[in-house]
Biotite code that builds the C-alpha atoms (Angstrom):
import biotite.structure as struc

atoms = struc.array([
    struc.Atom([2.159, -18.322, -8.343], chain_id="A", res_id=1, res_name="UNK", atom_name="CA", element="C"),
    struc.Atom([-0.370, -21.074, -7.977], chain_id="A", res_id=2, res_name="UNK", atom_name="CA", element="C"),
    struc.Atom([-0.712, -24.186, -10.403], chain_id="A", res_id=3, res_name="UNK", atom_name="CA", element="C"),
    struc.Atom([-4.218, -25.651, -11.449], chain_id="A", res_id=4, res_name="UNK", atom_name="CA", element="C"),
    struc.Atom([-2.988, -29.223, -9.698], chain_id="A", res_id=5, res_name="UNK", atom_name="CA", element="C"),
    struc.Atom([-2.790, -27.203, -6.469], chain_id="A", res_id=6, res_name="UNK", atom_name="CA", element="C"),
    struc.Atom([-6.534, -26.940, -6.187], chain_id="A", res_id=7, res_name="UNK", atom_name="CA", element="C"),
    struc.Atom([-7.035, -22.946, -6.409], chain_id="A", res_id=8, res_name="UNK", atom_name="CA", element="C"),
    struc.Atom([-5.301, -20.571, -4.739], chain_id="A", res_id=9, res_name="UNK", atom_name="CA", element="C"),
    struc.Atom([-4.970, -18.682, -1.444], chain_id="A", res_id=10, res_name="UNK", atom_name="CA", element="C"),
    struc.Atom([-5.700, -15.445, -2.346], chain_id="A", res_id=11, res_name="UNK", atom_name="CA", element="C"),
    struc.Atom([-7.681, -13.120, -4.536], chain_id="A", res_id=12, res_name="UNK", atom_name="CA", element="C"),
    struc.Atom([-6.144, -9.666, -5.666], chain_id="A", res_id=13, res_name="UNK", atom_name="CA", element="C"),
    struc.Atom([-8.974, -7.299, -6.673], chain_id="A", res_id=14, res_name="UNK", atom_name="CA", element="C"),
    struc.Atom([-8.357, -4.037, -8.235], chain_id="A", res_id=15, res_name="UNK", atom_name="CA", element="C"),
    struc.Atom([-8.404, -1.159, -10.717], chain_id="A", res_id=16, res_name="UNK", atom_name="CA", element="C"),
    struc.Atom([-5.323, -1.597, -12.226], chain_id="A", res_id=17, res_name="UNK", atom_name="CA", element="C"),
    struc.Atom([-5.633, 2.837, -13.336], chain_id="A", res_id=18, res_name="UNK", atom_name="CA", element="C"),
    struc.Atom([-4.041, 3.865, -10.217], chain_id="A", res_id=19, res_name="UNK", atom_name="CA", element="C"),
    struc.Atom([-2.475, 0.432, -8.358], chain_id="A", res_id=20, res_name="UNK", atom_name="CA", element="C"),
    struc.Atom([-1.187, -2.205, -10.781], chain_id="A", res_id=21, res_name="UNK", atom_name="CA", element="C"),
    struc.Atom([2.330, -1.266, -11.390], chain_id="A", res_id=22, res_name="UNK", atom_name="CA", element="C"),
    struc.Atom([3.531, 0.040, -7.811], chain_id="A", res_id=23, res_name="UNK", atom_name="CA", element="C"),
    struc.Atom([0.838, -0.721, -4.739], chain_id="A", res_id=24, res_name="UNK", atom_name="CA", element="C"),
    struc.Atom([-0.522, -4.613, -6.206], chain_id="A", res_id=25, res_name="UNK", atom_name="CA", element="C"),
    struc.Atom([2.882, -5.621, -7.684], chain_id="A", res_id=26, res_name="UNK", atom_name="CA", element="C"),
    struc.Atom([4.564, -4.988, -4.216], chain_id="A", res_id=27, res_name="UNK", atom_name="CA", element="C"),
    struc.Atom([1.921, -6.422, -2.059], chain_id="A", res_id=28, res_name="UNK", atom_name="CA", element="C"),
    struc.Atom([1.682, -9.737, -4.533], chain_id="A", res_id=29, res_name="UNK", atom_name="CA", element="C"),
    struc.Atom([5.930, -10.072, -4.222], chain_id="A", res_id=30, res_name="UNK", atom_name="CA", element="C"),
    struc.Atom([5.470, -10.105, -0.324], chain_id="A", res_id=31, res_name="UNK", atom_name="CA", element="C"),
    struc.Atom([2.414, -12.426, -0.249], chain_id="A", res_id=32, res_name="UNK", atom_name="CA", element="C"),
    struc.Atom([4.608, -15.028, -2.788], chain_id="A", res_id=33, res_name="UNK", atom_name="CA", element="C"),
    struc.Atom([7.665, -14.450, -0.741], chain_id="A", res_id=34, res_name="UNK", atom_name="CA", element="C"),
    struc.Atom([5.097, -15.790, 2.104], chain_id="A", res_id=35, res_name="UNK", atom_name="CA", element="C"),
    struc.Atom([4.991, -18.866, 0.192], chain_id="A", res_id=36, res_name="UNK", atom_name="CA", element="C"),
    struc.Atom([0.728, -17.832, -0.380], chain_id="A", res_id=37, res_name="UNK", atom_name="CA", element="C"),
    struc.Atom([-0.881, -18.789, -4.233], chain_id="A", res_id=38, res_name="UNK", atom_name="CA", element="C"),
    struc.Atom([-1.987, -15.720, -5.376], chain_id="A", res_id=39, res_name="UNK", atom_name="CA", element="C"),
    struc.Atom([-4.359, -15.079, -7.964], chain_id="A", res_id=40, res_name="UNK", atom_name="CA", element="C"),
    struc.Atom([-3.289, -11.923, -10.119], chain_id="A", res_id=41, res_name="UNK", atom_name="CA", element="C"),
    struc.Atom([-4.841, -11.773, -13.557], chain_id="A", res_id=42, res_name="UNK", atom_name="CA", element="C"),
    struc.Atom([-2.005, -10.249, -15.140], chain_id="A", res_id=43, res_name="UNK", atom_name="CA", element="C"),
    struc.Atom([-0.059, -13.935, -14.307], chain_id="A", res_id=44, res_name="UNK", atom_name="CA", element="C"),
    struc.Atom([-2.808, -16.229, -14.021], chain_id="A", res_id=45, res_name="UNK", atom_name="CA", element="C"),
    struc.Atom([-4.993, -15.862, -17.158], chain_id="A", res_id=46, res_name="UNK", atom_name="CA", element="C"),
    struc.Atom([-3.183, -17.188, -20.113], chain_id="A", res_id=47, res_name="UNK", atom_name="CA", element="C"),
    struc.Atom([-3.719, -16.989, -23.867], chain_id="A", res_id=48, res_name="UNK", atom_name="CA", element="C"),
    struc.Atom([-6.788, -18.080, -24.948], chain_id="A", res_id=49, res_name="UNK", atom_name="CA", element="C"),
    struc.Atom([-8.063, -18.208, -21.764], chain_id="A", res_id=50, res_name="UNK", atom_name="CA", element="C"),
    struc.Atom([-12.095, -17.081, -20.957], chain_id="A", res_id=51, res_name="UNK", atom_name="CA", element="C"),
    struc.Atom([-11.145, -14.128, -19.301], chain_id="A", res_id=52, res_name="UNK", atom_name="CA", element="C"),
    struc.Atom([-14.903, -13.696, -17.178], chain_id="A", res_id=53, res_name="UNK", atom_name="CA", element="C"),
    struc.Atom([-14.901, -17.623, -16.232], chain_id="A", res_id=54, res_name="UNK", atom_name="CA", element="C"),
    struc.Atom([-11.305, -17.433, -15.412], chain_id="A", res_id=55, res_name="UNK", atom_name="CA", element="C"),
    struc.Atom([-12.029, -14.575, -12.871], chain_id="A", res_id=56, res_name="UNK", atom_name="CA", element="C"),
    struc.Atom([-15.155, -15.630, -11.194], chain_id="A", res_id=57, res_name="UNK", atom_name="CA", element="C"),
    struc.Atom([-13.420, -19.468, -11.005], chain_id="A", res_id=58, res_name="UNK", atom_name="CA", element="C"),
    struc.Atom([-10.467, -17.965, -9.388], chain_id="A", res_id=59, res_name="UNK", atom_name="CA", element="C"),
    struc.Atom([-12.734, -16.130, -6.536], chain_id="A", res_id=60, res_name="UNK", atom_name="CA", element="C"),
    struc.Atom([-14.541, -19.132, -6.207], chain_id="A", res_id=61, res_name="UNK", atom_name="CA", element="C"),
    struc.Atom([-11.041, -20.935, -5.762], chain_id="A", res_id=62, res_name="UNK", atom_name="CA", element="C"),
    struc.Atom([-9.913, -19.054, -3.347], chain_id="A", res_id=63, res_name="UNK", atom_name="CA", element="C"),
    struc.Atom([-9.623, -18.906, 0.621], chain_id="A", res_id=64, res_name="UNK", atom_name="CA", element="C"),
    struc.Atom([-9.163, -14.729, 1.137], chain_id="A", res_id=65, res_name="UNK", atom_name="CA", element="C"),
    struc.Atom([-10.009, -11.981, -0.703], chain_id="A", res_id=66, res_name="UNK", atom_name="CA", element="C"),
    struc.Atom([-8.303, -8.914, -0.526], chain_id="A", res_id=67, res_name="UNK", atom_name="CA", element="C"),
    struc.Atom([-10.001, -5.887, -2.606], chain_id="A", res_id=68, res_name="UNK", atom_name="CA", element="C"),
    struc.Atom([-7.894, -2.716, -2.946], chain_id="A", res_id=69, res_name="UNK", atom_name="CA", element="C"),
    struc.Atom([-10.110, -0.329, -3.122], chain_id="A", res_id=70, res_name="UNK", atom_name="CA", element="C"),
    struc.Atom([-8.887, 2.798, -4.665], chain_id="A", res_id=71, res_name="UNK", atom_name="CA", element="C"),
    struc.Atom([-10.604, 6.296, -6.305], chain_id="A", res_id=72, res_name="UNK", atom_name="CA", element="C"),
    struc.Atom([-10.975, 4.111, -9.700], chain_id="A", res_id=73, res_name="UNK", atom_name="CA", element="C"),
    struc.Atom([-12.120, 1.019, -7.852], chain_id="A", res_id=74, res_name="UNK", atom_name="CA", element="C"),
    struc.Atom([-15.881, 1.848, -7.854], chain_id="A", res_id=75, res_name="UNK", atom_name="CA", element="C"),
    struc.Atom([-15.828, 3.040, -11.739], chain_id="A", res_id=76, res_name="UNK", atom_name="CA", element="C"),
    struc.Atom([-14.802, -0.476, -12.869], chain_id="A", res_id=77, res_name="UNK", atom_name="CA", element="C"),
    struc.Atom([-17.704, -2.624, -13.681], chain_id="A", res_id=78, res_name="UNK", atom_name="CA", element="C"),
    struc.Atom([-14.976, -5.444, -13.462], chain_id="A", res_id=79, res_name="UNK", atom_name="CA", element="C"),
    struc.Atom([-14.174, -4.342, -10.220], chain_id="A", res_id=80, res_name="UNK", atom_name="CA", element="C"),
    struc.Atom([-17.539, -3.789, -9.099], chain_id="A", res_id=81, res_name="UNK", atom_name="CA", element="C"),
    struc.Atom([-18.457, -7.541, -10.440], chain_id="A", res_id=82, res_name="UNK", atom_name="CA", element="C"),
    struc.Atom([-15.937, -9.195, -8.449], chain_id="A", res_id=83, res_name="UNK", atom_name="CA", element="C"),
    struc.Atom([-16.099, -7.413, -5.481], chain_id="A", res_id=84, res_name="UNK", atom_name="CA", element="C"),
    struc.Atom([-20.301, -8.176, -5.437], chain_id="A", res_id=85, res_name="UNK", atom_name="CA", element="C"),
    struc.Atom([-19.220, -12.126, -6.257], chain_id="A", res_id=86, res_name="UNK", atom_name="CA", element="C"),
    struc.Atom([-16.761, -12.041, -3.452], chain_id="A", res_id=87, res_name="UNK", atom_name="CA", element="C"),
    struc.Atom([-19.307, -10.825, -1.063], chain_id="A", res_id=88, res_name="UNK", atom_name="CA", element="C"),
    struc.Atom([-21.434, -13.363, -2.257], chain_id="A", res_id=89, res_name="UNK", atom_name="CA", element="C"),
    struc.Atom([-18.850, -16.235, -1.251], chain_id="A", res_id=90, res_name="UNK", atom_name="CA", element="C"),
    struc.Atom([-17.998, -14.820, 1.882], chain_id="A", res_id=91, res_name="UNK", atom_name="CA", element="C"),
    struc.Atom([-21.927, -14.694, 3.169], chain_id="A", res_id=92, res_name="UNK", atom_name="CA", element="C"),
    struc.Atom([-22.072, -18.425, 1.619], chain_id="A", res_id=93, res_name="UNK", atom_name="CA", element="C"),
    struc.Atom([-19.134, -19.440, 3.064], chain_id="A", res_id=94, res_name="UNK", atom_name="CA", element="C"),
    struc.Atom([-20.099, -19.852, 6.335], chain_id="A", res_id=95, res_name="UNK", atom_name="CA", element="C"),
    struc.Atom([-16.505, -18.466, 7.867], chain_id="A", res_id=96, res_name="UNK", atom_name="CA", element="C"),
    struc.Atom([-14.593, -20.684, 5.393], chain_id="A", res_id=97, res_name="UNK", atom_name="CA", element="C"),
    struc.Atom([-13.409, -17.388, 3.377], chain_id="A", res_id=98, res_name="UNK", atom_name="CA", element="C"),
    struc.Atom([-12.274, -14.035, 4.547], chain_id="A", res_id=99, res_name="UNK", atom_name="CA", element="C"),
    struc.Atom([-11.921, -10.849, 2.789], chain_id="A", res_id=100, res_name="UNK", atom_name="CA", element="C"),
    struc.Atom([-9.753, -7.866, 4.164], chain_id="A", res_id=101, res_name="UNK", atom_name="CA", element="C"),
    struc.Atom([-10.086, -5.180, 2.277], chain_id="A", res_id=102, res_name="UNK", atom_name="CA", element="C"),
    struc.Atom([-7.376, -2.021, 1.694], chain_id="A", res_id=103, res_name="UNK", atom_name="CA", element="C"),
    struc.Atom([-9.035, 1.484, 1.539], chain_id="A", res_id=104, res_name="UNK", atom_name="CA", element="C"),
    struc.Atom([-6.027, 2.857, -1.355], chain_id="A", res_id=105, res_name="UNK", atom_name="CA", element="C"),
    struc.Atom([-6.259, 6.823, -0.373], chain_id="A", res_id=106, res_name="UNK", atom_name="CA", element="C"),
    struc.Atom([-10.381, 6.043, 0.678], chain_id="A", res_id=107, res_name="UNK", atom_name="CA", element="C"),
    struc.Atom([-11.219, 6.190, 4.025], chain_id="A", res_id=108, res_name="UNK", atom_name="CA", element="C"),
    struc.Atom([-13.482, 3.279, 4.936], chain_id="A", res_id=109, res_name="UNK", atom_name="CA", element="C"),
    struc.Atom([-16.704, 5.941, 5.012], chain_id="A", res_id=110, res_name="UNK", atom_name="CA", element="C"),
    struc.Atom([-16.252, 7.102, 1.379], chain_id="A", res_id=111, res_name="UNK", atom_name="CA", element="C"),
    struc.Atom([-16.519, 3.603, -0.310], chain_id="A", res_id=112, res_name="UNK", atom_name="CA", element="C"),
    struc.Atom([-20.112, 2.855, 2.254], chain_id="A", res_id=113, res_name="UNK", atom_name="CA", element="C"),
    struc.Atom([-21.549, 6.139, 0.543], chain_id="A", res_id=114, res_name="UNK", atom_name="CA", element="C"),
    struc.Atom([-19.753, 5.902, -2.640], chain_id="A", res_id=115, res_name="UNK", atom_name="CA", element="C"),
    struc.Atom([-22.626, 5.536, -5.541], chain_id="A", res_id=116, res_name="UNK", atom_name="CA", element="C"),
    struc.Atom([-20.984, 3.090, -8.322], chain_id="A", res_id=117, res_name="UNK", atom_name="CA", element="C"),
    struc.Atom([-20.704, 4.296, -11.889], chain_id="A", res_id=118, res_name="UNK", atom_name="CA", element="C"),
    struc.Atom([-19.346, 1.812, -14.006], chain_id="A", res_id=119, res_name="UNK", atom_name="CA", element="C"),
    struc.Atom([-19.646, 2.189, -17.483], chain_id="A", res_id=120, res_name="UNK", atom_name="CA", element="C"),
    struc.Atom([-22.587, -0.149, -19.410], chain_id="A", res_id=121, res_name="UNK", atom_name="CA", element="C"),
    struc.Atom([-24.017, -1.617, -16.148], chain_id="A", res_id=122, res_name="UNK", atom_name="CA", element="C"),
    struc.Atom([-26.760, -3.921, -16.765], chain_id="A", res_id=123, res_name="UNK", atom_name="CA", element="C"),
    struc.Atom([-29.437, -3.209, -15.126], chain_id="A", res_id=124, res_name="UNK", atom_name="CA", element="C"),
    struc.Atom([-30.871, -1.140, -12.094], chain_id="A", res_id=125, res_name="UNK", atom_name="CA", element="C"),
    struc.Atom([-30.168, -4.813, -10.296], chain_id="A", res_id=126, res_name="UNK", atom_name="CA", element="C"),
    struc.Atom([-26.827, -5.028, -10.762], chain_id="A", res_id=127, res_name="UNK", atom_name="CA", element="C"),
    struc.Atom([-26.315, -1.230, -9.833], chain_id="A", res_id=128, res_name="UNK", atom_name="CA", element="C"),
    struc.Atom([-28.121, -1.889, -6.700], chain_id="A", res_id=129, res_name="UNK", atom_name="CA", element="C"),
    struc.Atom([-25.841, -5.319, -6.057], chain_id="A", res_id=130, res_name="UNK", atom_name="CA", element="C"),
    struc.Atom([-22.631, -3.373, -6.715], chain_id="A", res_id=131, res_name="UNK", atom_name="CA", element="C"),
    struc.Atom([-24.066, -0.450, -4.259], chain_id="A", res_id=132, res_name="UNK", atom_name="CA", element="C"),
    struc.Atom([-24.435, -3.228, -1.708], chain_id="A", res_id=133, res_name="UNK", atom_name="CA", element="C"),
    struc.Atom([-21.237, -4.548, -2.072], chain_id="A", res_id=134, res_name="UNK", atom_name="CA", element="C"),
    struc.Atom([-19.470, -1.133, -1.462], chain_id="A", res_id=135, res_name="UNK", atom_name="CA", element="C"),
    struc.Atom([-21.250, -0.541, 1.663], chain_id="A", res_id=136, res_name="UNK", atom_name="CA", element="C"),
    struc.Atom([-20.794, -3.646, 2.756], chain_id="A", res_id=137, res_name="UNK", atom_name="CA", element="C"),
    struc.Atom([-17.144, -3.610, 2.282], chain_id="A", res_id=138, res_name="UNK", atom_name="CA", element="C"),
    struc.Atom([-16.633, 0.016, 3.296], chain_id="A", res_id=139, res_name="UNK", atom_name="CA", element="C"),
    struc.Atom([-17.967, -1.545, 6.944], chain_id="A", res_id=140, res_name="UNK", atom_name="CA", element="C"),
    struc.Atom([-15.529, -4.487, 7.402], chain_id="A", res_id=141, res_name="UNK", atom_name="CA", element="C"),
    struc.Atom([-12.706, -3.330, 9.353], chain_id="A", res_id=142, res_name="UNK", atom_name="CA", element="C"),
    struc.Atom([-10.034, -3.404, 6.298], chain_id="A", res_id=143, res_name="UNK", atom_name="CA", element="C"),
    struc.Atom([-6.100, -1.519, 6.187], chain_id="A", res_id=144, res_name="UNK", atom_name="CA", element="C"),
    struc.Atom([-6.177, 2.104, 5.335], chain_id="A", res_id=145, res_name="UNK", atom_name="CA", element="C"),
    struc.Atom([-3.001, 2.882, 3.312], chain_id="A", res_id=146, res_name="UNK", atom_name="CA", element="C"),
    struc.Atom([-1.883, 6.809, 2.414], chain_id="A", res_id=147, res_name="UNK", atom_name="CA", element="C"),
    struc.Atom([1.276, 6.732, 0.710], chain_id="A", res_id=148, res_name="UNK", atom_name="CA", element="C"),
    struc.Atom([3.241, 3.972, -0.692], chain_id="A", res_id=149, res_name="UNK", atom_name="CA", element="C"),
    struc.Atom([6.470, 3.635, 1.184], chain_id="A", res_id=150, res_name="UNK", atom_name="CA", element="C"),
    struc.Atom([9.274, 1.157, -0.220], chain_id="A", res_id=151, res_name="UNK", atom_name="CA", element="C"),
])
């Protein structure tokens, strides 16, 4: 995993942790470390006493690629939805310095453009409309689609 003296990390995981954490994000995370990539996964990363929000939106800002797996809980997670939106945000910034590639979980690419959010507490009619604009936008980047998980 990465270390704070190693100036941020390579890559972002971002994901609802209902249907992915424990088979789908623990694999994926193994293989990218066994690549010898820092990879940000909250689980590891945020520590004890750590801000969780700042910790998050640091660790996107820290980081070269984002991968988002978006799954059937993905767009019911504010959390989700708030990262996803900042990540977007960096990327368009970025000028080409940071990638996302984005994994459609069981979604086809089509059903996360037209997917209306519907996280829980949202803010205000401007975030909704933010995290709406995120999921289209992310449902049109060519991305993996994955079906089943096969070990």
């Amino acid at each position: 995993m990465a270390r704070a003296s190693e100036g941020g990390y390579d890559v972002f995981l971002s994901f609802s942790g209902n249907d992915t954490r424990h088979d789908f994000v623990r694999l994926l995370r193994d293989a990218l470390v066994g690549a010898k990539l820092r990879v940000f996964l909250d689980e590891s990363e945020i520590k004890v006493g750590d801000e969780i929000a700042k910790k998050i939106l640091q660790a996107i800002d820290d980081s070269k690629i984002y991968i988002p797996i978006i799954s059937e809980t993905y767009p019911d997670s504010k959390w989700c939805l708030i990262e996803l939106a900042h990540m977007m945000n960096d990327v368009s910034q970025a000028e080409s310095s940071k990638r996302i590639f984005p994994i459609f979980y069981k979604l086809k690419p089509a059903e996360v453009e037209a997917r209306t959010p519907r996280p829980q507490n949202p803010s205000s009619e401007v975030e909704l409309r933010a995290f709406k604009e995120a999921l289209a936008k992310v449902g049109g980047i060519k991305g993996w689609k994955v079906e089943e998980l096969h070990r």
